[in-house]
mmCIF file as Biopython writes it, N, C-alpha, C and O atoms, coordinates in Angstrom:
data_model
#
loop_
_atom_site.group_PDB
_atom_site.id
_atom_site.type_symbol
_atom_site.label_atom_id
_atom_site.label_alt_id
_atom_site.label_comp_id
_atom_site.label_asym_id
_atom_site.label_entity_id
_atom_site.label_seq_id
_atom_site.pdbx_PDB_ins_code
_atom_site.Cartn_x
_atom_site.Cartn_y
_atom_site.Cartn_z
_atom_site.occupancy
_atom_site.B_iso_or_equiv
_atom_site.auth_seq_id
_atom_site.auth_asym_id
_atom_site.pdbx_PDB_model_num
ATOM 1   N N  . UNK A ? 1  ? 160.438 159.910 -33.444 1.0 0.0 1  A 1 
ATOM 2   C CA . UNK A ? 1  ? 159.509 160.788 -34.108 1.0 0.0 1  A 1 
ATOM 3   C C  . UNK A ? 1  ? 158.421 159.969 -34.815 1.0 0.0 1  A 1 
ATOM 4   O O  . UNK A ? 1  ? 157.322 160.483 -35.025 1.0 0.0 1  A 1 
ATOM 5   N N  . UNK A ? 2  ? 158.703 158.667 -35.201 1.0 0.0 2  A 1 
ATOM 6   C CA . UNK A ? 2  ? 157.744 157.961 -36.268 1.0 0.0 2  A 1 
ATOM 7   C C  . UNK A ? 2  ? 156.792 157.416 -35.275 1.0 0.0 2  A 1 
ATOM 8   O O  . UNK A ? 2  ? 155.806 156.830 -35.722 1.0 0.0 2  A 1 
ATOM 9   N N  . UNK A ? 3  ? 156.966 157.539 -33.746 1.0 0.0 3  A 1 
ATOM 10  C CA . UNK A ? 3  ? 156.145 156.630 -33.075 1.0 0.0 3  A 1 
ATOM 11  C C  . UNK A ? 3  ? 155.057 157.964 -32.873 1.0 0.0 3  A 1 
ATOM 12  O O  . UNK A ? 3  ? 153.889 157.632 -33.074 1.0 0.0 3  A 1 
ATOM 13  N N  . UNK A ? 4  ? 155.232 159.248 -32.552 1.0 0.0 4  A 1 
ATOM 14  C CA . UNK A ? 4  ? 154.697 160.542 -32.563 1.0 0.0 4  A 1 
ATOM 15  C C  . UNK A ? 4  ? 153.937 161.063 -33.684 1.0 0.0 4  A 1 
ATOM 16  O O  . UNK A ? 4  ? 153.046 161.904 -33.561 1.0 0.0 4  A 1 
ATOM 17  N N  . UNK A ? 5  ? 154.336 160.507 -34.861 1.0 0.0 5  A 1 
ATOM 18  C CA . UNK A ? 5  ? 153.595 160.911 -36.038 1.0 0.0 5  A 1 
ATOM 19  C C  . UNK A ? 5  ? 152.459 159.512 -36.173 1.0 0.0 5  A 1 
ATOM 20  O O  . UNK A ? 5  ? 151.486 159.507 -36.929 1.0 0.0 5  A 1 
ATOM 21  N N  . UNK A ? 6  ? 152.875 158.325 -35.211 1.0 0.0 6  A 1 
ATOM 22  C CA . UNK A ? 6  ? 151.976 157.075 -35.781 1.0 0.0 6  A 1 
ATOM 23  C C  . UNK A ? 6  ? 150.824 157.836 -34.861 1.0 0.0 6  A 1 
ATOM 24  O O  . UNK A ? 6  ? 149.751 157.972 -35.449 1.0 0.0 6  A 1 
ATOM 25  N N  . UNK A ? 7  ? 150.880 158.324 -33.587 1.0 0.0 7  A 1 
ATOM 26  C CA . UNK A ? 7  ? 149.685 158.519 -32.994 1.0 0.0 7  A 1 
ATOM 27  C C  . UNK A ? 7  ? 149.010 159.497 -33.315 1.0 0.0 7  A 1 
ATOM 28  O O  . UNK A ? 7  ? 147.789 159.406 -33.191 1.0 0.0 7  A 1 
ATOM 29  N N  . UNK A ? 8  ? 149.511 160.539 -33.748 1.0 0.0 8  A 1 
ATOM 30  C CA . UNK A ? 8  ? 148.757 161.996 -34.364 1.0 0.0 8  A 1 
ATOM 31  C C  . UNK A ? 8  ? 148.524 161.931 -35.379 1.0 0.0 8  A 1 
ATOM 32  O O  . UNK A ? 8  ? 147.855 162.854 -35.845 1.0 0.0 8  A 1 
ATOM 33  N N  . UNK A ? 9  ? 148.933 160.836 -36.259 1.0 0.0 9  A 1 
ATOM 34  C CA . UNK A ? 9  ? 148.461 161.021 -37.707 1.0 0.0 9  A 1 
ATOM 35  C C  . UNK A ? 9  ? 147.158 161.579 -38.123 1.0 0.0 9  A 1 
ATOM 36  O O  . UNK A ? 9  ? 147.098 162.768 -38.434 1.0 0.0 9  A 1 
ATOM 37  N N  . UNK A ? 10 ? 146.212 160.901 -38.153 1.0 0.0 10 A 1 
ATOM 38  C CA . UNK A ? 10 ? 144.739 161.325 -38.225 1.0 0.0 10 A 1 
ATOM 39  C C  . UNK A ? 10 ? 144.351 162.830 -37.972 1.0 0.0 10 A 1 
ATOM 40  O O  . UNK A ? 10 ? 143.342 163.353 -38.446 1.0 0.0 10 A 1 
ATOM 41  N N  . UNK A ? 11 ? 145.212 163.425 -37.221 1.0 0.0 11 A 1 
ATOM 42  C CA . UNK A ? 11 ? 144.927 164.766 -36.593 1.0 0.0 11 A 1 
ATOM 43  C C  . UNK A ? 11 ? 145.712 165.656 -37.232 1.0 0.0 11 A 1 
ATOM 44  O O  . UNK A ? 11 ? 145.374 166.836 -37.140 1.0 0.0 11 A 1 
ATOM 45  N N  . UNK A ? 12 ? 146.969 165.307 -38.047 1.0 0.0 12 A 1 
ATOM 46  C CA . UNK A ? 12 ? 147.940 166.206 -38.112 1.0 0.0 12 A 1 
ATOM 47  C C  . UNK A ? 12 ? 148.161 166.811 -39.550 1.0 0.0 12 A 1 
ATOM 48  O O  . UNK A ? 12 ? 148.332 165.834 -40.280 1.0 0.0 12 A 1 
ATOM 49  N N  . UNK A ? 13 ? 148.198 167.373 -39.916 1.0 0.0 13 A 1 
ATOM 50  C CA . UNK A ? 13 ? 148.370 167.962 -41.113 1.0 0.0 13 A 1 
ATOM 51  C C  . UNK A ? 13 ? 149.442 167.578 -41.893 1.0 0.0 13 A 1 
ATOM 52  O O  . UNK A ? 13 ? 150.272 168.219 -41.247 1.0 0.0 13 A 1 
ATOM 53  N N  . UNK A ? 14 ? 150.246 166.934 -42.953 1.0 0.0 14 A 1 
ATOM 54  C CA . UNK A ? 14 ? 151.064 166.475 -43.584 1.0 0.0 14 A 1 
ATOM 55  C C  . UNK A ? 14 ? 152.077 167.128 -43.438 1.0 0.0 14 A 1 
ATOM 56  O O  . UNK A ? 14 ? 153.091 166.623 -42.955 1.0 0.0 14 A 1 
ATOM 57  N N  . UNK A ? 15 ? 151.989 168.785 -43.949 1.0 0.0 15 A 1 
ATOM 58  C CA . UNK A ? 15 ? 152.560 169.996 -44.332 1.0 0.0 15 A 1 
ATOM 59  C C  . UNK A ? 15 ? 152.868 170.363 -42.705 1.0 0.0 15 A 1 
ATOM 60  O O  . UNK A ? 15 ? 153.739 171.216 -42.528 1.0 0.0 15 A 1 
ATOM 61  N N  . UNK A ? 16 ? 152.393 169.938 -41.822 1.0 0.0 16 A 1 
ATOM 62  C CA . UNK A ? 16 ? 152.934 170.492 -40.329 1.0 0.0 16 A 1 
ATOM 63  C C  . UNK A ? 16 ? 154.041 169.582 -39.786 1.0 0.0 16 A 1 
ATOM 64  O O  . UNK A ? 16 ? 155.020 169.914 -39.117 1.0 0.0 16 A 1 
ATOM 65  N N  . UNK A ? 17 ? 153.666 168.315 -40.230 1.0 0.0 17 A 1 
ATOM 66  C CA . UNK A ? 17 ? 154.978 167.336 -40.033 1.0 0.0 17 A 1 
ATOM 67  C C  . UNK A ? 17 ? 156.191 167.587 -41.070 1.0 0.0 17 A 1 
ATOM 68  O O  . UNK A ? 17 ? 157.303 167.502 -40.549 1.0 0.0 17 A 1 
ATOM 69  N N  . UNK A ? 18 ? 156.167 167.860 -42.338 1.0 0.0 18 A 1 
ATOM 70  C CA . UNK A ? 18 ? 158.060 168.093 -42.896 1.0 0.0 18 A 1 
ATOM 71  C C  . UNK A ? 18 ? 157.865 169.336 -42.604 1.0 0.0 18 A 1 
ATOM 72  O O  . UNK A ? 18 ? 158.656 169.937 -43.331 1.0 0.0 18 A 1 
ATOM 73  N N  . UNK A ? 19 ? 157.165 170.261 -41.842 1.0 0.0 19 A 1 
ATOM 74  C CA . UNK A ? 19 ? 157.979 171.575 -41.158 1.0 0.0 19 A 1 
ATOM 75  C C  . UNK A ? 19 ? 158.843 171.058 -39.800 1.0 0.0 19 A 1 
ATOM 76  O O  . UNK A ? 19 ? 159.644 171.907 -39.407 1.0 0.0 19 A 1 
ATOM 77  N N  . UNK A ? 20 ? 158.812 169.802 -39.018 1.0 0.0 20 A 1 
ATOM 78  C CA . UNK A ? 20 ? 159.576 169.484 -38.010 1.0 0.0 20 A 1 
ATOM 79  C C  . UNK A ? 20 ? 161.304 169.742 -38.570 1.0 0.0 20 A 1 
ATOM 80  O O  . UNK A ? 20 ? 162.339 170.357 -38.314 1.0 0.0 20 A 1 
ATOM 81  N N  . UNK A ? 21 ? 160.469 168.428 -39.827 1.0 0.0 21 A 1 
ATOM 82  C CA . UNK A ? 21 ? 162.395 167.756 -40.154 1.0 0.0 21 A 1 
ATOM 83  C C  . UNK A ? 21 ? 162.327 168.838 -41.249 1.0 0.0 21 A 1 
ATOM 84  O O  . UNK A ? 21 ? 161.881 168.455 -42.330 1.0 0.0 21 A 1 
ATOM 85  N N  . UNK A ? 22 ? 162.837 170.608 -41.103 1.0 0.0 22 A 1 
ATOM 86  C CA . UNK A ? 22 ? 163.825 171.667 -41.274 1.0 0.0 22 A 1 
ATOM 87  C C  . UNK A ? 22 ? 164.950 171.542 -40.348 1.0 0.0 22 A 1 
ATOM 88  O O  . UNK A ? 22 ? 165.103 170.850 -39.341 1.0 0.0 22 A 1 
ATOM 89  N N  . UNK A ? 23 ? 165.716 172.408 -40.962 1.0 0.0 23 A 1 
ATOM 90  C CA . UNK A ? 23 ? 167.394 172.395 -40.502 1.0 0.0 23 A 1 
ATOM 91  C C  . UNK A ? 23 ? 167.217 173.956 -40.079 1.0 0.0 23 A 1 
ATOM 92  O O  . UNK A ? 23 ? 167.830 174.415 -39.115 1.0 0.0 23 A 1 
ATOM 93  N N  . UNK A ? 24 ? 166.377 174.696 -40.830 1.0 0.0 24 A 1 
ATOM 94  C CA . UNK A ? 24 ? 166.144 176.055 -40.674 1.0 0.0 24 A 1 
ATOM 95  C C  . UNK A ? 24 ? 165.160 176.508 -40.168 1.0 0.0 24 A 1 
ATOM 96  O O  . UNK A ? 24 ? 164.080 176.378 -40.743 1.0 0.0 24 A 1 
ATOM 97  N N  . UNK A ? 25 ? 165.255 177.155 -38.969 1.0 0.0 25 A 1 
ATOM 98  C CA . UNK A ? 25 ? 164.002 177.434 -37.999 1.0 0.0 25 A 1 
ATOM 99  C C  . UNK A ? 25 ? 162.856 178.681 -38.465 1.0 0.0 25 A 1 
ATOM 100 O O  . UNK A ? 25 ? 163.181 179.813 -38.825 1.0 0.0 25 A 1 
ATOM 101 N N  . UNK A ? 26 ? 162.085 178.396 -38.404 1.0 0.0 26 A 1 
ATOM 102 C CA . UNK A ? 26 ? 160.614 179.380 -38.525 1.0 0.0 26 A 1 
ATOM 103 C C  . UNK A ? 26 ? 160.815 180.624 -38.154 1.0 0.0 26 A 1 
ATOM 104 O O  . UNK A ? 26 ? 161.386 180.987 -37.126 1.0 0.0 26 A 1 
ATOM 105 N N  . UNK A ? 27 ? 160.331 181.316 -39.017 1.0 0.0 27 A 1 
ATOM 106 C CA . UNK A ? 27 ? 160.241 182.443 -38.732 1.0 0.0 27 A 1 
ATOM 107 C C  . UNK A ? 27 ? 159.219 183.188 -37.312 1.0 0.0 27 A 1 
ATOM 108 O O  . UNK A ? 27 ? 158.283 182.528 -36.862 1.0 0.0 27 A 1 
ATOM 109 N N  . UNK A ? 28 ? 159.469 184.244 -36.876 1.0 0.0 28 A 1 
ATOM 110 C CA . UNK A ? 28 ? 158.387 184.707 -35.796 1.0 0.0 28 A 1 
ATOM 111 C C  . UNK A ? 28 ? 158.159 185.867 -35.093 1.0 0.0 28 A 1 
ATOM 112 O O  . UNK A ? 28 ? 159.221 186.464 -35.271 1.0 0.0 28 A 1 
ATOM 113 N N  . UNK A ? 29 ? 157.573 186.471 -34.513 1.0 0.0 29 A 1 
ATOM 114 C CA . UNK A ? 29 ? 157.551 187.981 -34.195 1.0 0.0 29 A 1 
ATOM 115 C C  . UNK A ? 29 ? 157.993 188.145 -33.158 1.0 0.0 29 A 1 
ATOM 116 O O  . UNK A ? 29 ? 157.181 187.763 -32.315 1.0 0.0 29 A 1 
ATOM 117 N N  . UNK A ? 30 ? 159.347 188.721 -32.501 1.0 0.0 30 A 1 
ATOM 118 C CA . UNK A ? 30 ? 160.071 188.761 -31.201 1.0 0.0 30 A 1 
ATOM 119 C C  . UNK A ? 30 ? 158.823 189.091 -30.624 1.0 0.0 30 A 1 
ATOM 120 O O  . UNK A ? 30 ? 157.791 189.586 -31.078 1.0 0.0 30 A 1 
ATOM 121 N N  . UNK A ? 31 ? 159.285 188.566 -29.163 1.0 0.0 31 A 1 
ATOM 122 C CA . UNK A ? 31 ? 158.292 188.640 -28.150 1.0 0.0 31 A 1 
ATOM 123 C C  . UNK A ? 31 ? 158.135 190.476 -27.523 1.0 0.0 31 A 1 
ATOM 124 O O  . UNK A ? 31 ? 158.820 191.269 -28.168 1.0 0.0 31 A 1 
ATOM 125 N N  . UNK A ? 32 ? 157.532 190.908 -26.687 1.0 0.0 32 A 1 
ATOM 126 C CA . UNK A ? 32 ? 157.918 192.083 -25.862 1.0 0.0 32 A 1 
ATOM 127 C C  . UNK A ? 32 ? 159.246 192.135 -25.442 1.0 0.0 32 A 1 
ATOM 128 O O  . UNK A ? 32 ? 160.205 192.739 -25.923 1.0 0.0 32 A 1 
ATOM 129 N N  . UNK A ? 33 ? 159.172 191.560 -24.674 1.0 0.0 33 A 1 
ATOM 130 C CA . UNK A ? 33 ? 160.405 191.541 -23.767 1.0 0.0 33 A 1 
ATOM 131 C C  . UNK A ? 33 ? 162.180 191.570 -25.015 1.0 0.0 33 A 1 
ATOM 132 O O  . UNK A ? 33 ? 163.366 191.878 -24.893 1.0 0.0 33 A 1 
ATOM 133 N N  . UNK A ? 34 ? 161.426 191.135 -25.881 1.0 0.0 34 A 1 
ATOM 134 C CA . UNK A ? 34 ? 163.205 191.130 -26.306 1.0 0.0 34 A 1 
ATOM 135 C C  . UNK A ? 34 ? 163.483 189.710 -26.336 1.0 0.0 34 A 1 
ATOM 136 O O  . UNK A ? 34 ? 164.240 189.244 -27.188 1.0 0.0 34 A 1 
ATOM 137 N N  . UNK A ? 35 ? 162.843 188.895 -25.340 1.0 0.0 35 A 1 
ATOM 138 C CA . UNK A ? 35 ? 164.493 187.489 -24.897 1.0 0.0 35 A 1 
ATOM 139 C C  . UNK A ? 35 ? 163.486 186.148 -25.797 1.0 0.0 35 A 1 
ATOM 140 O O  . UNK A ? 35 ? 162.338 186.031 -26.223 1.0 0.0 35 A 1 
ATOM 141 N N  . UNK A ? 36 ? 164.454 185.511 -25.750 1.0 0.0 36 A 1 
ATOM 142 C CA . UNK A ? 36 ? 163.631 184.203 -26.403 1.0 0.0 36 A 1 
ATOM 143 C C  . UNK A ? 36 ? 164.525 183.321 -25.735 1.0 0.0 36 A 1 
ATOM 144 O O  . UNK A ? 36 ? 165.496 183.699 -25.079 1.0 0.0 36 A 1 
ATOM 145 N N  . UNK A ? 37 ? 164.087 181.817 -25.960 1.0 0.0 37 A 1 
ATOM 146 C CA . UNK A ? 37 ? 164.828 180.331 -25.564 1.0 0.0 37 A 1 
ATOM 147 C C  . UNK A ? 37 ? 164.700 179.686 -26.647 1.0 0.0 37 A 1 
ATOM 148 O O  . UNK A ? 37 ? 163.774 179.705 -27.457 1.0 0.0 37 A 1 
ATOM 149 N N  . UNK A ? 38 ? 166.140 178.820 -26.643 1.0 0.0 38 A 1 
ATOM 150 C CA . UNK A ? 38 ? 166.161 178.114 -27.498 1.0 0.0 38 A 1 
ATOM 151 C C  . UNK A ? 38 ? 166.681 176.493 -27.158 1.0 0.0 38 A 1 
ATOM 152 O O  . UNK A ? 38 ? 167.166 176.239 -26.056 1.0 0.0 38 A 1 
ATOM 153 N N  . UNK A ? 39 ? 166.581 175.797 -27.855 1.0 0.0 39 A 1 
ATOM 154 C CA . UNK A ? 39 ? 167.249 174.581 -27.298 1.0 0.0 39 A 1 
ATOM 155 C C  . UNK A ? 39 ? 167.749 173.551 -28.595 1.0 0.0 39 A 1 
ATOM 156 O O  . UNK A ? 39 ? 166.979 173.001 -29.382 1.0 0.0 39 A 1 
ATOM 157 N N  . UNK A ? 40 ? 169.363 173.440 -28.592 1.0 0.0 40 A 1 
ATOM 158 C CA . UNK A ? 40 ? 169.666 172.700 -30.081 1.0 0.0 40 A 1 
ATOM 159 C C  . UNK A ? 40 ? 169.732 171.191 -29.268 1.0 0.0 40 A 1 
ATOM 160 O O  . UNK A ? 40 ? 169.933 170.961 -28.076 1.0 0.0 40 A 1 
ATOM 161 N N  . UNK A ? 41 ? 169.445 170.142 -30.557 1.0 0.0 41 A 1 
ATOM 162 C CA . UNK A ? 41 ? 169.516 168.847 -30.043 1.0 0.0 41 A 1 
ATOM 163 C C  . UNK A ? 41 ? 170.484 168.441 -31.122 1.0 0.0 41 A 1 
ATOM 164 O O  . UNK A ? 41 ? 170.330 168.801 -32.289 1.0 0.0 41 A 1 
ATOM 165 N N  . UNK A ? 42 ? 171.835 167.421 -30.575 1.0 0.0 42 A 1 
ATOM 166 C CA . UNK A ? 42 ? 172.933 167.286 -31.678 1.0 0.0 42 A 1 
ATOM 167 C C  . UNK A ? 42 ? 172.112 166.163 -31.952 1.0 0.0 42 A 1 
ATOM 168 O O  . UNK A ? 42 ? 170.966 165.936 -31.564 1.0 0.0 42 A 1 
ATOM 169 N N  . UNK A ? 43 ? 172.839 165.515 -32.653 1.0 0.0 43 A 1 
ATOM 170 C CA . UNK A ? 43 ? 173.003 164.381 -33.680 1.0 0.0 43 A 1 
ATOM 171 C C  . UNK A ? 43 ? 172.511 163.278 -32.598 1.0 0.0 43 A 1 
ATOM 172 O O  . UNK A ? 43 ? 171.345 162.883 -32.610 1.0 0.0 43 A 1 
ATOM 173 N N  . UNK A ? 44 ? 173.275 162.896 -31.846 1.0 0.0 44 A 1 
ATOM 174 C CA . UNK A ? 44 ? 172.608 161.770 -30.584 1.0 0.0 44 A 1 
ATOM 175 C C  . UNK A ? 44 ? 171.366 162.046 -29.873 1.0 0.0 44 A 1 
ATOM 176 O O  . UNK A ? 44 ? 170.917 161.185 -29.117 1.0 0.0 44 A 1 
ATOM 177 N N  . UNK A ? 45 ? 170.788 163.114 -30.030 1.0 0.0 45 A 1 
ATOM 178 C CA . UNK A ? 45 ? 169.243 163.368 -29.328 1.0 0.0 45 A 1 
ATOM 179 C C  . UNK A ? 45 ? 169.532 164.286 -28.313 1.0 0.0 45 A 1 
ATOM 180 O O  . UNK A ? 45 ? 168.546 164.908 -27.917 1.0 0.0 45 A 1 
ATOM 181 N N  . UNK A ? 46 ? 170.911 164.628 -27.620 1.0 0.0 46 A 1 
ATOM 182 C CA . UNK A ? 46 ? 171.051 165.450 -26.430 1.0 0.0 46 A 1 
ATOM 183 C C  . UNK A ? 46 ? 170.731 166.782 -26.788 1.0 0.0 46 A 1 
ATOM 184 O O  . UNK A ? 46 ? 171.273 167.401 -27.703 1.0 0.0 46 A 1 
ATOM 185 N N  . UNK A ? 47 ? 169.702 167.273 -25.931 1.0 0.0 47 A 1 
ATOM 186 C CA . UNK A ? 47 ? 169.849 168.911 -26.009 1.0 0.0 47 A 1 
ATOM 187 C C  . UNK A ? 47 ? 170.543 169.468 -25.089 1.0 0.0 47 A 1 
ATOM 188 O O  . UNK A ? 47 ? 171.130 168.846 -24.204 1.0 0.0 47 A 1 
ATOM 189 N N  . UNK A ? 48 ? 170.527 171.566 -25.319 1.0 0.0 48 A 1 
ATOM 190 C CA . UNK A ? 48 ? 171.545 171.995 -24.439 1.0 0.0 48 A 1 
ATOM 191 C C  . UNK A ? 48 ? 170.577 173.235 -24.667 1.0 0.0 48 A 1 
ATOM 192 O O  . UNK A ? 48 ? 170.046 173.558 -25.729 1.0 0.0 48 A 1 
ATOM 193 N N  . UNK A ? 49 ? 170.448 173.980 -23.179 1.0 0.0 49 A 1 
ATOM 194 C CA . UNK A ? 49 ? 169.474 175.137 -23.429 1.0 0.0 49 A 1 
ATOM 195 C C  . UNK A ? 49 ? 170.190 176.232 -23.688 1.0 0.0 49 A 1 
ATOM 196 O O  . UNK A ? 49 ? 171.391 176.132 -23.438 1.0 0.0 49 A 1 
ATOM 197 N N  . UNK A ? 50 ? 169.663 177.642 -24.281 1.0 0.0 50 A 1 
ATOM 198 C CA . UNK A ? 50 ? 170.769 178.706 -24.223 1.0 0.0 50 A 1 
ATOM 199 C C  . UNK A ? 50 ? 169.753 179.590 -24.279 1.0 0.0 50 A 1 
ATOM 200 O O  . UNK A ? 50 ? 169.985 180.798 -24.269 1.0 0.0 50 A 1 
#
């Protein structure tokens, strides 16, 4: 992540980067359809889609 924030820095808003590192996801307006995707990443970096 620090190599991602070294290149966007200049561009990125402070307050948009410690919204990444939450534990608790954003709020948002269900889509039409009903369905959404999600994807958790554990502790080692692996994600898993659901």
């Amino acid at each position: 992540m620090k190599k991602l924030e070294r290149a966007f820095e200049p561009g990125i808003d402070p307050d948009a980067w410690a919204a990444l590192y939450r534990t608790v996801s954003l709020s948002f307006e269900p889509p039409s359809t009903g369905r959404i995707a999600g994807k958790v990443i554990d502790v080692d970096g692996a994600g898993t889609e659901g």
